[in-house]
C-alpha positions as a printed Julia matrix, in Angstrom:
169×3 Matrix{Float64}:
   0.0    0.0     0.0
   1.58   3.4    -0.72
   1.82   6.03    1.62
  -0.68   8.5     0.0
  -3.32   5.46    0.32
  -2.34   5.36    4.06
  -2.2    9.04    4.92
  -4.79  11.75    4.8
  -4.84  13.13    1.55
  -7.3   15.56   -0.54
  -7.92  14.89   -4.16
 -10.34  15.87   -7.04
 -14.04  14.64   -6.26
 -14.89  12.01   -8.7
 -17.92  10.61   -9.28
 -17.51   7.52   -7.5
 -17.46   9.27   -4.16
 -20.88  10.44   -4.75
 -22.43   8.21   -2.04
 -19.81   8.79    0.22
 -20.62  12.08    0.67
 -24.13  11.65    0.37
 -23.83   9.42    3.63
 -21.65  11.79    5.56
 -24.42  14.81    4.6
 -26.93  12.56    5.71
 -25.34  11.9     9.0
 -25.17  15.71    9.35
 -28.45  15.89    8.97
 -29.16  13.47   11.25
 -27.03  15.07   13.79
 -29.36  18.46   13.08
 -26.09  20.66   11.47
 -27.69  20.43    7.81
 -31.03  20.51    7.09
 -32.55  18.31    4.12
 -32.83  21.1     1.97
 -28.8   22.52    2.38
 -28.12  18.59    1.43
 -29.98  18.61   -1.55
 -28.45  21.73   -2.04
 -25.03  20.58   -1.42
 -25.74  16.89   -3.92
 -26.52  19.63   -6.25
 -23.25  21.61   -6.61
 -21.46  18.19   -6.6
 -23.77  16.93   -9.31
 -22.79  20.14  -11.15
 -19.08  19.57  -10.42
 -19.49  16.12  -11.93
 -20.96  17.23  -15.16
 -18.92  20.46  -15.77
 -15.66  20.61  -13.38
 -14.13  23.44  -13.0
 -16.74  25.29  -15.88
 -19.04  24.85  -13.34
 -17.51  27.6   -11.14
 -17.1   25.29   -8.1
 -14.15  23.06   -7.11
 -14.56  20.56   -5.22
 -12.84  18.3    -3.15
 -12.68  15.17   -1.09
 -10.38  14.75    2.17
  -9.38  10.51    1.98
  -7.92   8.38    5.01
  -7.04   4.64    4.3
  -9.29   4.73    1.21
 -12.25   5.69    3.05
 -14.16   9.54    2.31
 -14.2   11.55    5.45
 -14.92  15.27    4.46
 -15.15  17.56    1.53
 -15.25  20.65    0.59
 -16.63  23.0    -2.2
 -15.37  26.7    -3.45
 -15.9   28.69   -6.05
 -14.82  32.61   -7.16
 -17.57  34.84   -5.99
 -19.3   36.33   -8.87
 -18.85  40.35   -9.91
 -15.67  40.25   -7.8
 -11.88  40.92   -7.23
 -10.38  37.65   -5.97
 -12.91  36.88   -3.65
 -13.97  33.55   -3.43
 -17.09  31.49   -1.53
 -16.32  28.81    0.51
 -19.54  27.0     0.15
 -19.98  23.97    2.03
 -17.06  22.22    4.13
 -17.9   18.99    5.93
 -16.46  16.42    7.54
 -18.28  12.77    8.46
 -19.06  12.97   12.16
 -17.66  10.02   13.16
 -14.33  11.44   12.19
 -15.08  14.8    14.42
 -11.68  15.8    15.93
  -8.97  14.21   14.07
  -8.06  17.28   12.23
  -9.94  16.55    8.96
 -11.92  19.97    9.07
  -8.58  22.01    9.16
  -6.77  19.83    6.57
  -9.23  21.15    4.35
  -9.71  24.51    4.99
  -5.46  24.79    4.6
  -5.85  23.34    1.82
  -8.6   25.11    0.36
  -6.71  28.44    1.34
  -3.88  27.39   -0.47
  -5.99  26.51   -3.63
  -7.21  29.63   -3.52
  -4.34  31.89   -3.07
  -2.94  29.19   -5.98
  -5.9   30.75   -8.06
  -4.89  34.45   -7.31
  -7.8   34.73   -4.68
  -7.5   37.1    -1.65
 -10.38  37.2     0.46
 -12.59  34.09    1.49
 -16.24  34.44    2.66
 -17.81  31.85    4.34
 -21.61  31.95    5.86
 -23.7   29.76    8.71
 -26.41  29.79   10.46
 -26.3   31.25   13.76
 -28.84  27.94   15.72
 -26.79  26.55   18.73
 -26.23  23.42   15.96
 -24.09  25.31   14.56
 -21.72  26.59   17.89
 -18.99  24.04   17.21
 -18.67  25.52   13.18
 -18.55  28.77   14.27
 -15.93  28.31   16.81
 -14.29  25.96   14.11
 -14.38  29.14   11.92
 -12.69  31.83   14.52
  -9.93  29.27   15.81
  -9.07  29.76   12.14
  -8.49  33.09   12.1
 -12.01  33.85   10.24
 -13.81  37.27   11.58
 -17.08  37.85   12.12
 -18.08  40.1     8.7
 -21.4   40.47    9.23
 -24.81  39.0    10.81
 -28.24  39.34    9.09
 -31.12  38.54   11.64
 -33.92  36.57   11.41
 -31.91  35.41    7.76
 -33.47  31.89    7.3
 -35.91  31.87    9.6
 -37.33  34.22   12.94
 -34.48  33.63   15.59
 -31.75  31.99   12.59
 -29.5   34.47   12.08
 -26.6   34.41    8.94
 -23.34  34.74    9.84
 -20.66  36.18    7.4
 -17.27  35.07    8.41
 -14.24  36.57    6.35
 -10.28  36.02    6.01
  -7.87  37.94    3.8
  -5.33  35.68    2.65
  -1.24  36.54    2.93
  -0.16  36.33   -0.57
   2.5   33.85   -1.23
């Protein structure tokens, strides 16, 4: 077995880690951190990724330990703008929770990015107390709280804007 089979590693997200990712949405779901309609949303942008790659606007991502899918994550250049990109959905399978998977991706989606001539990465959440861990995920980080837009999804679900400029390289 080589060592890149052994060791975390992200790579492209091809389309036979589909239901891998499916299952670790689902089990955020279950857990109450995605609702059914953000993982339809997220199967969506993957489903777009598969058909069109990179034309799609999004890239996207799996994080791999011992040949098994634990996270993933999906980014894209935010239209109308100068080198600011989206960070759209980054998740990791619970079960894996605390083995560093979440922060292996966001490095190396900052990297990407700065790789891509980006500067600025926004990221958004919901403010419900599912949530807590992500947002403290975010600030340990080094994201800032942008902005917050009450009552954004829904009466007492607030949207929270988190934002990092990225060093250039």
């Amino acid at each position: 077995m080589t060592e890149t089979a052994v060791r975390p590693h992200v790579r492209v997200l091809r389309g036979i880690d589909r239901p891998a990712v499916a299952s670790l949405l689902a089990a955020l779901h279950d857990s109450r951190v995605f609702t059914a309609e953000e993982v339809r949303t997220a199967l969506e942008l993957i489903d777009e990724w598969l058909q069109r790659g990179e034309g799609s606007g999004y890239f996207t991502y799996v994080l791999e330990d011992a040949g098994a899918v634990q996270g993933y994550v999906c980014y894209g250049p935010t239209p109308m703008t100068d080198s600011t990109y989206d960070l759209y959905w980054i998740a990791v399978d619970p079960r894996a929770h605390g083995q560093g998977y979440g922060r292996r991706l966001l490095a190396f989606t900052e990297a990407d990015i700065r790789r891509r001539g980006g500067r600025l990465v926004l990221i958004e959440t919901s403010s419900l107390d599912a949530n807590q861990s992500t947002i403290r995920f975010y600030e340990r980080a080094g994201y800032d709280l942008a902005a917050r837009i009450r009552n954004f999804y829904r009466v007492g679900d607030d949207k929270l804007i988190f934002a990092r400029e990225l060093a250039a390289n």
